[in-house]
N, C-alpha and C positions, 0 to 999 in steps of 0.2 A: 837699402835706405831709400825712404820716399823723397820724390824730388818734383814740388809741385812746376808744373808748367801752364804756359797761356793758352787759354780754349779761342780762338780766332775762325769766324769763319768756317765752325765745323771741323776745325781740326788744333791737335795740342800741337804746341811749338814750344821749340826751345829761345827762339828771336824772330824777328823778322829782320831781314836784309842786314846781321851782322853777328859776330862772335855771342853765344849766351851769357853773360853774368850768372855765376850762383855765388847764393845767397847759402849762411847754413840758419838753421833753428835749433839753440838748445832747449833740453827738458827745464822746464824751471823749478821740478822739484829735485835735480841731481847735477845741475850743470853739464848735463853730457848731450852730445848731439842727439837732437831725434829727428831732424828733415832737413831737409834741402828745399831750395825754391831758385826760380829763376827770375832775377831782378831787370825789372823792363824797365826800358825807355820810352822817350815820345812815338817812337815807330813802331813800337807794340799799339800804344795809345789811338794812333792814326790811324793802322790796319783793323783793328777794333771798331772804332767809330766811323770808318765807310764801309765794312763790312754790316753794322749794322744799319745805316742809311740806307744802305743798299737793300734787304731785305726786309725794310722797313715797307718801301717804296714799293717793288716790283714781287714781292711774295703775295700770297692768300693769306697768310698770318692773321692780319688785323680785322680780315674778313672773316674768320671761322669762330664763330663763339664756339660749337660744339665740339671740334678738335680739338680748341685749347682747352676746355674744360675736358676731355677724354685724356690731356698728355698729360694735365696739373693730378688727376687720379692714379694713371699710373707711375709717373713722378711718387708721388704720395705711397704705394706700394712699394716699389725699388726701396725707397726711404728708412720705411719701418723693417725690409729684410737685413738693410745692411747695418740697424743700428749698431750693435752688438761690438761688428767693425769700426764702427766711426767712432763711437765713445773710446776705445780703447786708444784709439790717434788721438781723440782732444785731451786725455789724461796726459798725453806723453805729451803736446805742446803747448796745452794751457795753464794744466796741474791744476785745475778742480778737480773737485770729489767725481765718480764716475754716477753716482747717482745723478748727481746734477748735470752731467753731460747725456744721459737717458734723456732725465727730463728734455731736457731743451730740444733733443732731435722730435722727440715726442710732439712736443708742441711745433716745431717744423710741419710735421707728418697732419696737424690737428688743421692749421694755416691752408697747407695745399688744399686738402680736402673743401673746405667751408672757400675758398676762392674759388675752386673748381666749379661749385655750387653759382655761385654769384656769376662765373665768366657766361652763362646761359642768360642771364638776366638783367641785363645792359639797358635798362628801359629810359628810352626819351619821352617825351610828350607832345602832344597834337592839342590847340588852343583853336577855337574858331574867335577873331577877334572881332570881327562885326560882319555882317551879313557874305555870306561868300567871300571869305578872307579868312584866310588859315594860317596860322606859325607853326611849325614843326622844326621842336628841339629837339636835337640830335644827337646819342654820345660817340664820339670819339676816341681812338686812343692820341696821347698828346705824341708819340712819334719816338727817337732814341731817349732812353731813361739810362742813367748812369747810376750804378749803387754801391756807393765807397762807402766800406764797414771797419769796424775796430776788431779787437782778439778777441775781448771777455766772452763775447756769446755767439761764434761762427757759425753754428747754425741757425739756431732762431733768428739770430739780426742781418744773416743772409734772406732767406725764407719768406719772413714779413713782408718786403719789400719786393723779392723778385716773384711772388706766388699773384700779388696784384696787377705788378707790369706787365705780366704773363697774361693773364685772366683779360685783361684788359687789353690786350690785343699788339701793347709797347714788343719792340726788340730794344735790347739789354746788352749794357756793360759794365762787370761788375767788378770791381776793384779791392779786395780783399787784401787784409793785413798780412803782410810777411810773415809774422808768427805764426796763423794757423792758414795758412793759402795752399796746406795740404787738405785739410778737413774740407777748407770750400771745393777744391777737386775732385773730394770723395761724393759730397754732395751732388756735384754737378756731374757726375758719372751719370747718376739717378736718372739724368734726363738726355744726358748728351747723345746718347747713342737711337734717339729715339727719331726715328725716319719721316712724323710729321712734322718735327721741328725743321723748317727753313735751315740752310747752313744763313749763319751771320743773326739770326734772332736770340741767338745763347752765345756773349762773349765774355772772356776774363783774361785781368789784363795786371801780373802780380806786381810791385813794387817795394820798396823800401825806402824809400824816398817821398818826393812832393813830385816831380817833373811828370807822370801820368796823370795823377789828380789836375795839378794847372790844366795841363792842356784838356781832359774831358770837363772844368769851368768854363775855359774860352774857347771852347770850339763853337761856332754856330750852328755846327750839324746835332749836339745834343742838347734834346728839348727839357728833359728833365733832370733832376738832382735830388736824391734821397741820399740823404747822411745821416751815421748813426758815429757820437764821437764827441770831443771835449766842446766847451762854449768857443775855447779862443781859434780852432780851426774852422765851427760851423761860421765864425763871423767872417775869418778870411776868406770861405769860399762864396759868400753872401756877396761880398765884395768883388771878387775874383769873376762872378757871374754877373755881373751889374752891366755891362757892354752888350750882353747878350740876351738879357731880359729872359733866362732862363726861368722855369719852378720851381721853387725849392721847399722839401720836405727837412728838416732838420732837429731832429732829436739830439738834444746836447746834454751837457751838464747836470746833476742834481742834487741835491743838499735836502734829503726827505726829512722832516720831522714826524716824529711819534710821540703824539698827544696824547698822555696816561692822567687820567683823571680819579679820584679819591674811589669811588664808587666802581674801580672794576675789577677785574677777575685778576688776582694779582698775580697766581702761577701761571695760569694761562700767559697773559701781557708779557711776562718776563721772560717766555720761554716763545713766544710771537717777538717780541725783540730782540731776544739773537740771532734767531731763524733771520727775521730780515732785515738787520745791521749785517750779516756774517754770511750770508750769500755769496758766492762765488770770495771769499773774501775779504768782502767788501768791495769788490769792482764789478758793483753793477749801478747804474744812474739810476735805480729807480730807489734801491738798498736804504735803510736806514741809516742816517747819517747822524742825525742829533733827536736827543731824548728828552719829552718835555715834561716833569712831572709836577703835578700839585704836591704844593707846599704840606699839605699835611699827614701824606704818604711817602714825600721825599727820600727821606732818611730812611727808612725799610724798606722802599721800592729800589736805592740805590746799593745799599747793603745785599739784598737778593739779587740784582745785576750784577753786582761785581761778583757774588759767588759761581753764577752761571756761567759766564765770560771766564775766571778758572776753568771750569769743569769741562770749557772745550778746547780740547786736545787737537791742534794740529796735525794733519797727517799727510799720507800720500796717496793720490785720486784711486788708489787699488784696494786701502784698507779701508775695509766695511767698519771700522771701531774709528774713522777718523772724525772730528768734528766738522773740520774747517782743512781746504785746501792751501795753496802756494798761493802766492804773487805771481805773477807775469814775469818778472826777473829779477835778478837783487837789487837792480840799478832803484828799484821800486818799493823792495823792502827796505834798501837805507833809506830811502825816504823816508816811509811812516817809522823810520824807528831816530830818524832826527827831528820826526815833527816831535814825538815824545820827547825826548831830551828837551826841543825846544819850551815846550808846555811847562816842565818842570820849572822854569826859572819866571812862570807870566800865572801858570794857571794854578788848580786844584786838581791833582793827580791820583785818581780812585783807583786804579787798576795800571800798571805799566805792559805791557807789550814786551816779551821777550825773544830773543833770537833764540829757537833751541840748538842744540848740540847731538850729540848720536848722531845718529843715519839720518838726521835732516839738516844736519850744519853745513851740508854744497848745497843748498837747495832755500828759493827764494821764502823761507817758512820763516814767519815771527807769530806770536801770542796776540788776544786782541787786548787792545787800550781802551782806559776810559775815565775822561776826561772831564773836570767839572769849569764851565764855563759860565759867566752867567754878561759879561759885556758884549751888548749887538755889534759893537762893532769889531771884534776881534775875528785875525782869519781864522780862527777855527770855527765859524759860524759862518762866515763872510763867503769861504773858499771852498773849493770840492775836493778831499784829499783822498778819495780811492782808496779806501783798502779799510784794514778790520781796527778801526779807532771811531770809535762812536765820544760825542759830545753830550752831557748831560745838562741840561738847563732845569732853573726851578720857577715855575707861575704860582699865583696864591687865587685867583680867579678865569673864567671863560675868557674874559674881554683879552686880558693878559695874556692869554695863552694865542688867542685868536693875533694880536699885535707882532705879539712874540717869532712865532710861526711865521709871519710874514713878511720879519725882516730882514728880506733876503732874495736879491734878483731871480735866483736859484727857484722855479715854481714846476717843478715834472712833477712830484708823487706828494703824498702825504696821509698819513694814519690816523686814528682817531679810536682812543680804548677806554671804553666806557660800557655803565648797562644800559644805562639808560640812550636808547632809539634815538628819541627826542634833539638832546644835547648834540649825540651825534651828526644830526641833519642840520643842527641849526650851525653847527661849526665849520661842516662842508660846505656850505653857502656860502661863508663869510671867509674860506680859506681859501687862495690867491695858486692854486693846483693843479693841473689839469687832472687828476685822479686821485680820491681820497676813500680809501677803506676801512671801514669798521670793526675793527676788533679784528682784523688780517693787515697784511702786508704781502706786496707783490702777486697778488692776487691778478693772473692777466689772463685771455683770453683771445680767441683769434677773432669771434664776434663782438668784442667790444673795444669799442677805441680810444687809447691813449694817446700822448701828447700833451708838451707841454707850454707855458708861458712863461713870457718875459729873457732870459737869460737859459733856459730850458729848451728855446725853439719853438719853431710853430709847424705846421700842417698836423696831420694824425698817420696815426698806424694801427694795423688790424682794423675787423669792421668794413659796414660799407664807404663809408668817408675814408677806408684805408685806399679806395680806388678811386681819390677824386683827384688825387697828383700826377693819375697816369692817365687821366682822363679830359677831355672839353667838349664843351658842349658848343654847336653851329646850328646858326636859327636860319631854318629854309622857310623863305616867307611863298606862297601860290593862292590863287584865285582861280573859283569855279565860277564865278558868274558871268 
């Protein structure tokens, strides 16, 4: 049985200076044990966070562009050898499909690489401002980067964040969800053993709790904060770091609409909107959440939805014939199957969500729902509910849908399905998103950045703006004359 433990200072531990807590991790598709972990305290948190001060300060690290772009490659090799392994770990502690757990190391393995690229390419600038007077901007890395993550996507939303802090010269402490803080140790295998890394520039620090998170907000020795995670924790850490004038990267919440217009490809659209309503789920922020269709396709655009949403079969992240994988735990499938019950007494119930039976009745699986809503102000429009319940909305024009769409703090992703090019551009313009896809959905990539507004978060991710939160820039001012 795996039993994840704390990376400190070059080396794994069970605690520092006391007895270890473990934790265990069930399967969420069978309620049976599949990990262990060891649950830290503030003194895991502290030997972490001077471990990396510490090598922050007195290593070559921040000095080497080309070694860290030589470790960020062979990192990125280790990676793609041990997919195979790692996927079959996050099947067992996340319960997505293993396809989806491929992907996502994949796009890990894509990240390293293209940051590796970049860590070579750190360019400041030289300005002559008037006659023999010179400024030279300078980049930097900003110093300890902390990068507290959630379950849904262990890899990728590891990866994103520590491939840049790397690149960019930061020492790291990563704080990884209880649930899968095996899969992040699997990852960080990939590099840990590797002899140019400094001890103390790769730390991790597991918990189940808040008391590691507090204290990497208010410590003054950590300079940055990349979070990936609901709105209501990205605000308290907002808060929590306010004393120390930390930076902070925070990708939150999302509530994505998909904007289906009269004119487009209707098998396509419908079978682009389960794919991404039904990702991971539904527990991904960037995932289709509510469905916007013109009035005059309404009725047979919802008719074909709901057939579709039947026709995907829940399963278990091993069956090649499954649709759709598990919840995170039941605690999460009774959720969505009382937001349903609750629906039925407020809303328009097109599809219900059911709990199957057979060999997936221990195991966090429900059917997906789908919901006909059409008042802005109700939570199921308002709220972010995680999981495989799509809301249906109906517009009769652009303007409308353009309003529609954007009544909603909730701004990370949004779709747009249409043939017409045109419509498409002019509706991205006017939509309130930090990323809006044309005739796709969750369409990401390591060279372009995402991020989102309002209630969503702000800084970016992936890209080069992905290395502007591990970075500053100092203006050395000199005269030649």
């Amino acid at each position: 049985m795996n039993t994840a433990k704390h990376y400190i200072n070059g080396r794994w531990l069970e605690s520092v200076g006391g007895q270890a807590v473990i934790g265990d991790v069930l399967n969420p598709a069978t309620s049976e044990l599949a990990a262990r972990f060891c649950d830290a305290t503030a003194n895991e948190a502290r030997a972490a966070i001077a471990a990396a001060r510490e090598a922050f300060e007195h290593s070559s690290w921040a000095r080497s562009p080309r070694v860290r772009a030589e470790v960020l490659l062979d990192f990125a090799s280790a990676l793609e050898r041990r997919k195979e392994e790692i996927a079959d770990v996050i099947v067992a502690v996340n319960g997505k499909l293993r396809r989806e757990a491929l992907g996502e190391i994949m796009a890990g393995v894509s990240e390293l690489k293209y940051y590796a690229g970049l860590a070579r390419n750190l360019f400041g600038r030289i300005l002559q401002v008037e006659p023999g007077c010179y400024a030279s901007l300078d980049r930097e890395p900003s110093g300890v980067a902390a990068i507290i993550l959630p379950w849904n996507a262990p890899v990728t939303l590891l990866v994103r964040s520590l491939a840049p802090a790397l690149a960019a010269g930061c020492s790291v402490v990563v704080k990884p969800a209880h649930q899968t803080a095996v899969v992040n140790n699997m990852v960080l295998e990939c590099i840990a053993g590797d002899s140019r890394v400094p001890p103390g520039i790769l730390n991790s620090v597991i918990e189940s709790g808040t008391e590691v998170s507090s204290h990497l907000c208010e410590s003054p020795d950590v300079d940055v904060i990349s979070f990936t995670g609901s709105t209501r924790v990205g605000k308290l850490i907002a808060q929590n770091t306010a004393s120390t004038l930390k930076r902070l990267s925070l990708e939150l919440g999302g509530k994505a609409p998909a904007v289906v217009f009269a004119d487009c490809d209707m098998d396509a659209t419908v079978a682009g909107v389960v794919a991404g309503g039904m990702v991971m789920a539904g527990q991904q922020c960037t995932a289709i959440a509510r469905v916007l269709v013109e009035a005059s396709v309404y009725d047979e655009f919802s008719r074909r939805l709901v057939q579709a949403l039947k026709n995907l079969r829940p399963g278990f992240g091993n069956d090649p014939q499954a649709g759709m994988g598990c919840l995170i735990d039941i605690a999460n499938r009774d959720r969505i199957a009382a937001l349903v019950e609750q629906a039925e007494q407020s809303e328009r119930v097109l599809l219900k969500g059911d709990i199957p039976g057979g060999e997936l009745k221990n195991g966090a699986f429900i059917s997906p729902s789908l919901i006909e809503v059409q008042d802005l102000d109700s939570p199921f429009i308002q709220q972010e509910l995680f999981g495989p319940l799509l809301i249906i909305e109906r517009f009769t024009d652009e303007q409308e849908a353009v309003r529609r769409s954007n009544a909603t703090r909730y701004s990370l992703a949004a779709s747009v399905w249409t043939r017409d090019g045109l419509t498409a551009r002019r509706m991205a313009s006017q939509l309130k998103f930090g990323t809006v896809w044309h005739n796709a959905h969750n369409r990401l990539f390591a060279e372009a950045e995402t991020g989102g507004y309002g209630d969503s978060g702000y800084g970016k991710l992936h890209g080069i703006e992905g290395l502007n939160d591990f970075m500053q820039t100092k203006h050395f001012y000199f005269e030649t004359r």
